[in-house]
N, C-alpha and C positions, 0 to 999 in steps of 0.2 A: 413155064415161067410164072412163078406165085404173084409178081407186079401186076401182069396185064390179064389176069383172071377176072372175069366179069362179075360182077356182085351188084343185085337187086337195093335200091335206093327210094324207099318211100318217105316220104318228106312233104311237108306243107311250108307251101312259102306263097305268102301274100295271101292267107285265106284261102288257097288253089292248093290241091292235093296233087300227088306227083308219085307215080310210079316209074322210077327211070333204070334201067342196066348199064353200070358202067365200070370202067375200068376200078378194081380196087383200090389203084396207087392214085385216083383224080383227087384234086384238092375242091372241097367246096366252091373256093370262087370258082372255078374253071365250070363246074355245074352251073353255076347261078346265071357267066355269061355265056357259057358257050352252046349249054344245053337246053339252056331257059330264056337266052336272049335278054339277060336283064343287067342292061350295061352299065347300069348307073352304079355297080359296085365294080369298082376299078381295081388295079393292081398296079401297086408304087414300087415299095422297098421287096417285096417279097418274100419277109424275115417278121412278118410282125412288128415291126416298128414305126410306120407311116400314121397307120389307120387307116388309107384310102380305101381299104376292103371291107372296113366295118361291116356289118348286118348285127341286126337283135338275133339271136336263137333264145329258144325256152325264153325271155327276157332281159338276157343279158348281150350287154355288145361284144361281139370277139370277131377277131380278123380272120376272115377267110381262107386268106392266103395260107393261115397254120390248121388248119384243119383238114383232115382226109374227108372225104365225102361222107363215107364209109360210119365218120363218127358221131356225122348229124342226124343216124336212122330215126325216124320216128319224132324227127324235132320240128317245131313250129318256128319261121325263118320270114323277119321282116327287112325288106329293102325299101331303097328309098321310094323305088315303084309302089311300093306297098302304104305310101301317104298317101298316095291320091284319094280324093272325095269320091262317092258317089257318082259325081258332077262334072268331074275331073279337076274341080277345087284344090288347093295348096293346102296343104295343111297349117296351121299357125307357125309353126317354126320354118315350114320353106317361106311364109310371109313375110317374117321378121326378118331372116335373113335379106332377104330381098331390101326390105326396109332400111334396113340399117346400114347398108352397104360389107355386109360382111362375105358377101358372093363375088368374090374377085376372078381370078382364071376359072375356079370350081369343080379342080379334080378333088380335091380333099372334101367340098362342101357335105356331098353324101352320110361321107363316113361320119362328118362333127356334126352333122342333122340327128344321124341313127346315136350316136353317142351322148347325143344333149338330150332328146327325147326320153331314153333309157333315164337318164338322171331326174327328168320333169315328172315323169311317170311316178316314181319315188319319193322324192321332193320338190313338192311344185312352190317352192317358195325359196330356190336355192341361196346361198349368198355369192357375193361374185368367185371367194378362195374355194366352196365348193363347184362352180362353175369351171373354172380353172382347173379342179382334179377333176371333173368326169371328164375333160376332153384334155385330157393332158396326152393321151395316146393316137392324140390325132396330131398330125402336123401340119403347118398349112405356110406355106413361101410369101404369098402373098399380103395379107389383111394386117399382119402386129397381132391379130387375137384383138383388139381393142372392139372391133365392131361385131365380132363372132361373140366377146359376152353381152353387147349390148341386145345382141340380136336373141340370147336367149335368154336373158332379162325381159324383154319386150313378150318373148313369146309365152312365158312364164305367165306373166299377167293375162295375156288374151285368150291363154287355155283355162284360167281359173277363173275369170269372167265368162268361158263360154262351156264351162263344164267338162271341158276336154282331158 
């Protein structure tokens, strides 16, 4: 059976290099949680529609959930574990979140962290209509979005005040 054929999976996620064997047919996120224990990327819709599986690869945000493991070889892979300090410090945007009340239940939080960041990285001066389309792929039950822009308003500034 060509599905469950094993296939070598080297991968950097969080700065941590990763030699793993796994099934051909595994999807990404199933790696990130199941293999790598890194729960903060969750699984909603499971069609690419939520965001809750966000991660950065190579720089850009893509849902896990659509991805085969198979197609991240050799890719660099940030989660939300992947903000921590040094320190074990927040990173500015899980501050702002926090701040601004934009962390309500926060199964989605993750994915609209890893998708805002992606956009600050780029443009650290967004306007609120581009704040609105980098995270337009996230979806979130709870917040309106009212305090998820304020929150990356907020962070926007504290990373460009603090060099981030």
């Amino acid at each position: 059976m060509a599905a469950n054929r094993k296939i070598e999976l080297n991968i950097k996620v969080n700065n941590k290099d990763y030699k793993l064997f796994i099934a051909s047919n595994k999807r990404l996120l199933d790696v990130l949680r199941d293999d790598l224990g890194l729960t903060g990327v969750k699984e909603g819709c499971a069609i690419g529609e939520c965001g809750a599986c966000t991660v950065i690869m190579n720089g850009k945000n893509v849902c896990s959930c659509m991805i085969l493991a198979g197609q991240a070889e050799g890719s660099e892979i940030i989660t939300i574990e992947g903000l921590e300090g040094p320190k074990g410090e927040l990173h500015p945007l899980q501050e702002a979140f926090m701040e601004t009340g934009a962390v309500q239940c926060g199964f989605c939080t993750p994915g609209m962290i890893l998708s805002s960041l992606v956009l600050l990285k780029n443009n650290p001066s967004p306007t609120e209509e581009e704040i609105k389309e980098a995270i337009s792929g996230n979806f979130c039950r709870c917040t309106g979005y009212k305090q998820i822009i304020e929150a990356v308003q907020l962070a926007a500034e504290k990373m460009r005040r603090g060099g981030i």
